[in-house]
Each structure stands twice: as structure tokens, then as C-alpha cells.
N, C-alpha and C positions, 0 to 999 in steps of 0.2 A: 801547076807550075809549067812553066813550057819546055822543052827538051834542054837540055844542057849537059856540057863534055863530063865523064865523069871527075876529071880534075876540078871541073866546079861546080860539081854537085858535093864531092865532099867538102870544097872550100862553105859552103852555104851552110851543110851540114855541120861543120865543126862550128861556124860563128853563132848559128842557131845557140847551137850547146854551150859555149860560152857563156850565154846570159845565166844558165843555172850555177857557173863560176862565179860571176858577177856577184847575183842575187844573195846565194848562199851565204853571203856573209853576213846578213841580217839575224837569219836562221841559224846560224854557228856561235858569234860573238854575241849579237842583239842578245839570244837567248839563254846562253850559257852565263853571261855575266851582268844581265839588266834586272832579272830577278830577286839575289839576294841585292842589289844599289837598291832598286826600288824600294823591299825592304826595309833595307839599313832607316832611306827618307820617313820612312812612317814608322819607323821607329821612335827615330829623332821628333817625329809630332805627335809622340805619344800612342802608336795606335798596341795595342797586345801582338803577339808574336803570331795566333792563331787567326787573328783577323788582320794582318800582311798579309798572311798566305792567301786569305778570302780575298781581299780586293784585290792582290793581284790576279786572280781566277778569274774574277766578274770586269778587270781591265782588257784583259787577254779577249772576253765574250765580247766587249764594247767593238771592239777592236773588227772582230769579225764580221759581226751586224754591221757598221759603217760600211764594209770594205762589200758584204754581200749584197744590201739596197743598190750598189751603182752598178754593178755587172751586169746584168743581163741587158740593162736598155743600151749602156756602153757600149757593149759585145752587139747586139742587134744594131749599132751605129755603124760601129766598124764593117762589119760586112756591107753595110750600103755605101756606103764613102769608099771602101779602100783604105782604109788610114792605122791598122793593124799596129803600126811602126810610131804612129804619133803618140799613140795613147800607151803603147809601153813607153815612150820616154815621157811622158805626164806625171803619170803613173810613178815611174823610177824617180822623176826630180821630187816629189812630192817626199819618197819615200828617204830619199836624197838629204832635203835640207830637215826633214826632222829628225834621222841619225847624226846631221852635224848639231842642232841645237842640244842632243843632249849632252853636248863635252860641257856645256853651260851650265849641267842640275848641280845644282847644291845643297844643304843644310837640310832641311825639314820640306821640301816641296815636292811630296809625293804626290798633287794631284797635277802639276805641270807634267809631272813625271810621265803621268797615266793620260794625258792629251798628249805626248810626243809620240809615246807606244804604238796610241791609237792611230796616228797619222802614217808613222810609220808603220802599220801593220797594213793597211789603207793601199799605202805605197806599194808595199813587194805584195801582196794578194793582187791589187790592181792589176797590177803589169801583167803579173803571171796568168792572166785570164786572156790576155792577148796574144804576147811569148808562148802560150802552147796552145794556143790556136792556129799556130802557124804553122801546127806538127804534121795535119796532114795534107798541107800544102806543099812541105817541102821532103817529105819523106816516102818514098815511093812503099807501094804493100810491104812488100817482101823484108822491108826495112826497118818499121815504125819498131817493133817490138826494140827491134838492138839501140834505135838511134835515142830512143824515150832514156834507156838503161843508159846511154850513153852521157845524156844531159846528168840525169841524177848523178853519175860518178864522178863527172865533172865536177859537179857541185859539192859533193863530197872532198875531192881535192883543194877547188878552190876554197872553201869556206874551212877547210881543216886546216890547209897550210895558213890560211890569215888569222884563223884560233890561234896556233899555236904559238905565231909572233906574238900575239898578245898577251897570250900566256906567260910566256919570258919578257915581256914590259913588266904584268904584274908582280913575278916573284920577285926581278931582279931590279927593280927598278933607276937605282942609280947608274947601275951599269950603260941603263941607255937615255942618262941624263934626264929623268924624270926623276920628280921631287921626292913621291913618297906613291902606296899601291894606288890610293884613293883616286889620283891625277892620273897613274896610268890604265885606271877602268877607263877613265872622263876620255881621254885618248885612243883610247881602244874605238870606243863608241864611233870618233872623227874619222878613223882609221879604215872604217867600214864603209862611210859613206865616200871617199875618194875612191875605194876597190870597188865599188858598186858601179860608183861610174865613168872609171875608164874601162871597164874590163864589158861595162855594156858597148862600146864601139866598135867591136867587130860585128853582131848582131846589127845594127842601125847603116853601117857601112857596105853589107854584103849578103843580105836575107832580100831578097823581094820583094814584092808587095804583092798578096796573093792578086788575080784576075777577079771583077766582081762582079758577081752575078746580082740582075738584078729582080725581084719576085714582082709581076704582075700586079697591078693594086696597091703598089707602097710608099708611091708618091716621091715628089722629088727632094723635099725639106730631111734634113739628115736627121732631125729631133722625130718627126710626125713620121718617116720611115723608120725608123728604128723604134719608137713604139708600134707600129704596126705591124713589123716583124718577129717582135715579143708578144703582141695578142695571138700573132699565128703560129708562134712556138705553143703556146699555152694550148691552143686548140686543136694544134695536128698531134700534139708529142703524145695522144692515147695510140698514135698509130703503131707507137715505138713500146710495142708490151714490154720485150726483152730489156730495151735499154734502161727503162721505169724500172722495173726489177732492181736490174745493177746498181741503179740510182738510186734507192732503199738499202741495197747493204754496205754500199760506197758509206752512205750517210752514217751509216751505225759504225764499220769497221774504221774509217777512217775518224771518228770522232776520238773513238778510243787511241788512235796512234797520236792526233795532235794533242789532248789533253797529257798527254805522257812526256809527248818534247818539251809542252808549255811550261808545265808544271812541274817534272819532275826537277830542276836545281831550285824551285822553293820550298820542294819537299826536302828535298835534301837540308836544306839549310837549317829548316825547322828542326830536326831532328838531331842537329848538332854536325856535322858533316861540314871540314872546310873548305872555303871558297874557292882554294886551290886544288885541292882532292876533285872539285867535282867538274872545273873546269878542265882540267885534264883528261877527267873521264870522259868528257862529252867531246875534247878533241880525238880521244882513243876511237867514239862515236863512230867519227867521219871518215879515220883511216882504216876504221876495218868494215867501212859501207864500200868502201872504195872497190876492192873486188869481189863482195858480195853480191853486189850492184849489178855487177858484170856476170855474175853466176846466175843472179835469176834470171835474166836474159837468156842462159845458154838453158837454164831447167825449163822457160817458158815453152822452149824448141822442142824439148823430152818430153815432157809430160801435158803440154799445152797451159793458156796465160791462169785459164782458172783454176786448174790444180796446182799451180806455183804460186798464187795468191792466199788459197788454202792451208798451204804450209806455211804460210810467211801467219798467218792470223794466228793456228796450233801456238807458234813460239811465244805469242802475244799474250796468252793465254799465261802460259808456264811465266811470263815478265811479271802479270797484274801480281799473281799467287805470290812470286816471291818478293818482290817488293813489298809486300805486307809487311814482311817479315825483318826486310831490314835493318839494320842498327850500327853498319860499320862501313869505312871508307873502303873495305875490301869488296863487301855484297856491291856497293856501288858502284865499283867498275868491272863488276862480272855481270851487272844489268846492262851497262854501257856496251858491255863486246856483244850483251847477245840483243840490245837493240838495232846494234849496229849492222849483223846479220841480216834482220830482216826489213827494216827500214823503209831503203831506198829503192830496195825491189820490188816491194808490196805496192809502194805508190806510183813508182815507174811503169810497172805494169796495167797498175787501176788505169795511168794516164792512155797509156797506148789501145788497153782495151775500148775504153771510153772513146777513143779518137776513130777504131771502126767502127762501131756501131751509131756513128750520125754520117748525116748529108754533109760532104766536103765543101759544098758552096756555101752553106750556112755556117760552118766551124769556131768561129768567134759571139754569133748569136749561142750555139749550143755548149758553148764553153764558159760562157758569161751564165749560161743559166745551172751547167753545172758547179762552177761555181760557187755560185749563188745559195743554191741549194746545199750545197757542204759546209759555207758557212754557218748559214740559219741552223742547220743539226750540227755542225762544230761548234756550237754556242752551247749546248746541252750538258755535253761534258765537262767541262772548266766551272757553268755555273753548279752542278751535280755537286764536284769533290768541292767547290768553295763552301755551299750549303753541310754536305756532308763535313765539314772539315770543322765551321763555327758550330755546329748540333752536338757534337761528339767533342771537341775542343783540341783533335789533333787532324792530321792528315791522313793517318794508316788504315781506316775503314775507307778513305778516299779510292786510294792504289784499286783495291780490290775489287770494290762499285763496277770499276772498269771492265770486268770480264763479260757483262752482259755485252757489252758491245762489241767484241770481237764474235764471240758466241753466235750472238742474235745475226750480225753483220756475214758470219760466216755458213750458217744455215740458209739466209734469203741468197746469198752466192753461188752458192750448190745448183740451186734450182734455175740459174739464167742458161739459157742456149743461146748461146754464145753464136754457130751460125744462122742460125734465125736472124740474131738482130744485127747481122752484119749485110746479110740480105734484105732487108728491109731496108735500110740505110742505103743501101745502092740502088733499090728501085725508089726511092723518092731524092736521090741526089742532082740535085738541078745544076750541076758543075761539069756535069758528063761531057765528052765533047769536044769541053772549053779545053784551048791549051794556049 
């Protein structure tokens, strides 16, 4: 990025941050209340209560795989083009108008249901492969770690304060001239995609466009460059021991954190736990990520990113075990405070650490293929508890399944050197220079 006052380095910095305001509400609402609707729909068409919980698991996977085949070559486009900024708002209209079509679901049409999800999942993963590839373009070293924590708490706010409207549509509904709760989910849903995208306007208005470097050999066609740039990620990325490493426990550790968001309000549901109780809990989620968020950030500084990672996975651990065990609307928001704890910092920091240890010229190629890569292994877990959940004919051997993954995620973490692959990353950063 080229030099700028600091008064408009942090104007850049906060509209960056923004988008995870924006976005969040996919992740907040989408999630917290599309789970049991989706249900209720395949209920209404007949399906068992234990195989809702399944196909929403294997929607949630669908969902992923779609979103992770277009990343990398995307991301390898963007870096050639410059167009970083196009493809999140693609990406976001995409994810846009399929959060407005579900205020439309009605009666029995869980499998409409399960193509809006999908499109919408598509949408906010899409973007997001862009939007924080823009991290280490516009955040100077010294910075990344706070600015990353920054976005997550953002997002935390933003998507908890639009829960929470929501929340008070569903219980009260009259009160804000909505018919009955049913219309004010259907509304909720509409509600998310107008915050999606006005609150994406500061981001599109006042970020940049990174400088773009272009690699030797790559031709000038943005399609036949950007496949070209993805065969050369495939065949330099042995260069990057450390950051493969990270990219193996990434894979495990963070499997286990999204099948927990995804899943845990149709576990809930399954179990008898209402719709209210659980939505509440998951806005309780957001407001105490909110300066958690901020805390990891400051422990990142104390004890360095991968020791503060380590204790974010420990809590993860102690979540699967007692989720087992649950049975009551109270266990269910003493999970909610302490996922909330560790949440946004765990992945805040994955982002930031992730953002040193690649080639800043390449950032949108190497973000597209991590990615990429997160999803195809965040596909493992959702279909995991779905399988586990119809073999067994509940959910609660699901929860538990999940410890290997923090476990396993947390032991290959241990072992990355971290300066290692931050030096290597700098000697093959073909960005140097450039300002």
C-alpha cells in the first residue's frame, strides 16, 4: 500500500473492518435462526427429527465444497487483475439476494431451503476470501495482529446488535407490527441482507486496490493467468514447510469450531431446547466475543499468536465434553459464554498468523487456496456429526466426536515455527519494493 497520513490509514483500517460488521450478520441471524426454520420445513415434508438434524449437516458441507472449488482460481485472478474489490462485491450480491429470497420459504420446501443456504454460504465464504486478503495490504506488521482482532469484534458487535433486533421481532412480534413469530424469522432473514449491504459501503468506498504485481510466465488473459498462478501455488507452496504445517492444524482445529457454530442450534433444537432460549444464547455469543476478541489480541502480545491459539483450542476441548452432557436451557448458555470467550480470537489470530507467513504480492492467490482448503476439511465435520447423529439416532455422541479435532489440530500447532515461516514468506515476497 503506498504511504498514507495516519488519519487515513486508520480511515482504511476501520472501513476494512467494517465488512466483518456487514458480513456478520449472515453468521449471527442466518445461523442462529435458519436451522431450527429449516427444520420445522422438513418436518412439515415429513422427514424424522434425527434426519433434519442430518441434512441440515450435509447442507451446511454442500455449502462449503461449492464455496471452496471457486477460491483459489478466483483469488489467483484477483491478484492478476487487481480487482480484489469486484469480487467481494460479487461475491456479497450473490450472498445478498439469496438471504432476501429466504423471507419467501414456506410450508414443506426444505430443499429450496437447502439451495438458498447453499448460495448464501457461497456468498459470505466468497467475499471473505477476498476482504481478508486485503489484511496484509492494508495493515502495516506491527499491526496485523490487533487490526485482524479488530475486524472479528467488529463483527461481533455488528451481527450481535442485528441478533438482537431480531430477537425482539421474534418474541414480540406484534409490537413491531408483524403478524405472528413465523413472518418475523421470514423478516429477520430480509433484515440481514439490507445490513450486509449497506454496511459493505465503507469497505468499497475507502480500501484500495492493492498494487499488482505481476509473475513472470502468467500470461495476460485473467482466466489462463490465474490458472497459472494456482499451478504455481501448487508447486512452490512445498517451499512453505511451516505454513503446510499450520495449514494441517488450521484444517483440524478450525473444523471443530465451525461444526459447533453450524450445528450447535439444531442440536439444541433436537434436544428440546427453545427457539428463543437458544437465540438469545447465541446473541449472549457475540457480546461477550466482543471483548474477548480484544483480549486475545492483547494475550497474542504476552505470550505470542501460537500460545494464545492453544488456550483458545484447551477451552474447545472442555465445550465438546460438556456439551455431551447437556439437557437444559441453562448448560446452553454457559456454552454460549464460553464459546464466546474463545471464538473470535482463536480465528482472528489463525487469520493474522496466516496473513505472515505468505508472499504479500500473492495474498488473494494464497488466501483463495487457504480457503479452499478449510473448506474441503470443514466439510469433514458437519458430515461426521450428521453420520454420527442418523447411526446412533441422536446428536450427543456428535458434540463429543469433535474433541479429536481440536486435540489432533492442537498438537500439529505446537510444532509450527512460526519465525521460520515468516522468513520464508519474506524471501519469496515478490511485493518488496513495490509502494
Amino acid at each position: 500500500m503506498q504511504r498514507v497520513s495516519k488519519r487515513e490509514y486508520r480511515r482504511i483500517v476501520n472501513s476494512w473492518a467494517m465488512y466483518d460488521w456487514a458480513n456478520s450478520a449472515f453468521y449471527t441471524t442466518v445461523l442462529a435462526m435458519f436451522p431450527p426454520f429449516f427444520r420445522e420445513l422438513a418436518r412439515s415434508a415429513g422427514v424424522g427429527e434425527a434426519d433434519a438434524t442430518a441434512y441440515w449437516a450435509y447442507t451446511t458441507s454442500i455449502g462449503l465444497l461449492a464455496a471452496a472449488l471457486l477460491g483459489p482460481i478466483l483469488g489467483a485472478i484477483s491478484d492478476h487483475t487487481g480487482s480484489k474489490k469486484k469480487y467481494i462485491a460479487s461475491f456479497a450480491g450473490l450472498g445478498i439476494l439469496a438471504t432476501t429470497a429466504m423471507f419467501f420459504l414456506k410450508g414443506a420446501d426444505y430443499r429450496f431451503a437447502s439451495l438458498l443456504f447453499v448460495l448464501g454460504t457461497v456468498g459470505v465464504a466468497g467475499s471473505n476470501v477476498f476482504y481478508e486478503s486485503l489484511l496484509p495490504h492494508i495493515a502495516s506488521k506491527e499491526d496485523i495482529d490487533r487490526i485482524s482482532t479488530r475486524g472479528y469484534a467488529l463483527g461481533y458487535v455488528g451481527g450481535g446488535t442485528l441478533l438482537v433486533i431480531n430477537v425482539l421481532w421474534f418474541s414480540f412480534p406484534e409490537t413491531f407490527w408483524i403478524p405472528d413469530s413465523e413472518t418475523a424469522v421470514r423478516v429477520s432473514f430480509l433484515s440481514v441482507a439490507i445490513w450486509w449491504g449497506l454496511f459493505s459501503i465503507p469497505l468499497m468506498r475507502n480500501v484500495p486496490e492493492p498494487v499488482v504485481v505481476h509473475i513472470r510466465g502468467e500470461g495476460e488473459g485473467a482466466l489462463g493467468a490465474g490458472l497459472w498462478r494456482l499451478f504455481q501455488t501448487f508447486l512452490e507452496v512445498r517451499k512453505y514447510r511451516q505454513l503446510l504445517l499450520f495449514l494441517l492444524a488450521f484444517w483440524l482445529y478450525n473444523d471443530g469450531i465451525g461444526t459447533i457454530m453450524k450445528m450447535a442450534v439444531a442440536y439444541g433444537d433436537e434436544i428440546g431446547i427453545g427457539v428463543t432460549e437458544m437465540v438469545v444464547a447465541f446473541a449472549l455469543t457475540q457480546f461477550v466475543g466482543i471483548p474477548c476478541t480484544f483480549a486475545f489480541g492483547w494475550l497474542a502480545g504476552r505470550i505470542g499468536v501460537k500460545q494464545a491459539i492453544l488456550s483458545g483450542l484447551s477451552v474447545y476441548v472442555v465445550i465438546s465434553i460438556f456439551g455431551f452432557f447437556m439437557t437444559t436451557a441453562t448448560h446452553f448458555f454457559i456454552l454460549a459464554i464460553a464459546v464466546g470467550l474463545v471464538q473470535g480470537g482463536t480465528q482472528a489470530l489463525s487469520r493474522s498468523l496466516f496473513s505472515r507467513m505468505i508472499p504479500k504480492g500473492r495474498s488473494a492467490e494464497f488466501f483463495g487456496f487457504f480457503s479452499t482448503s478449510e473448506k474441503l476439511a470443514g466439510m469433514v465435520g458437519p458430515v461426521l456429526f450428521g453420520v454420527v447423529s442418523q447411526l446412533s439416532g441422536e446428536s450427543r455422541l456428535s458434540i463429543l466426536s469433535l474433541i479429536v479435532f481440536f486435540v489432533g489440530g492442537g498438537l500439529l500447532l505446537s510444532r509450527v515455527n512460526v519465525d521460520e515461516g515468516c522468513r520464508v514468506a519474506q524471501e519469496n515476497d515478490l511485493s518488496k519494493g513495490v509502494r
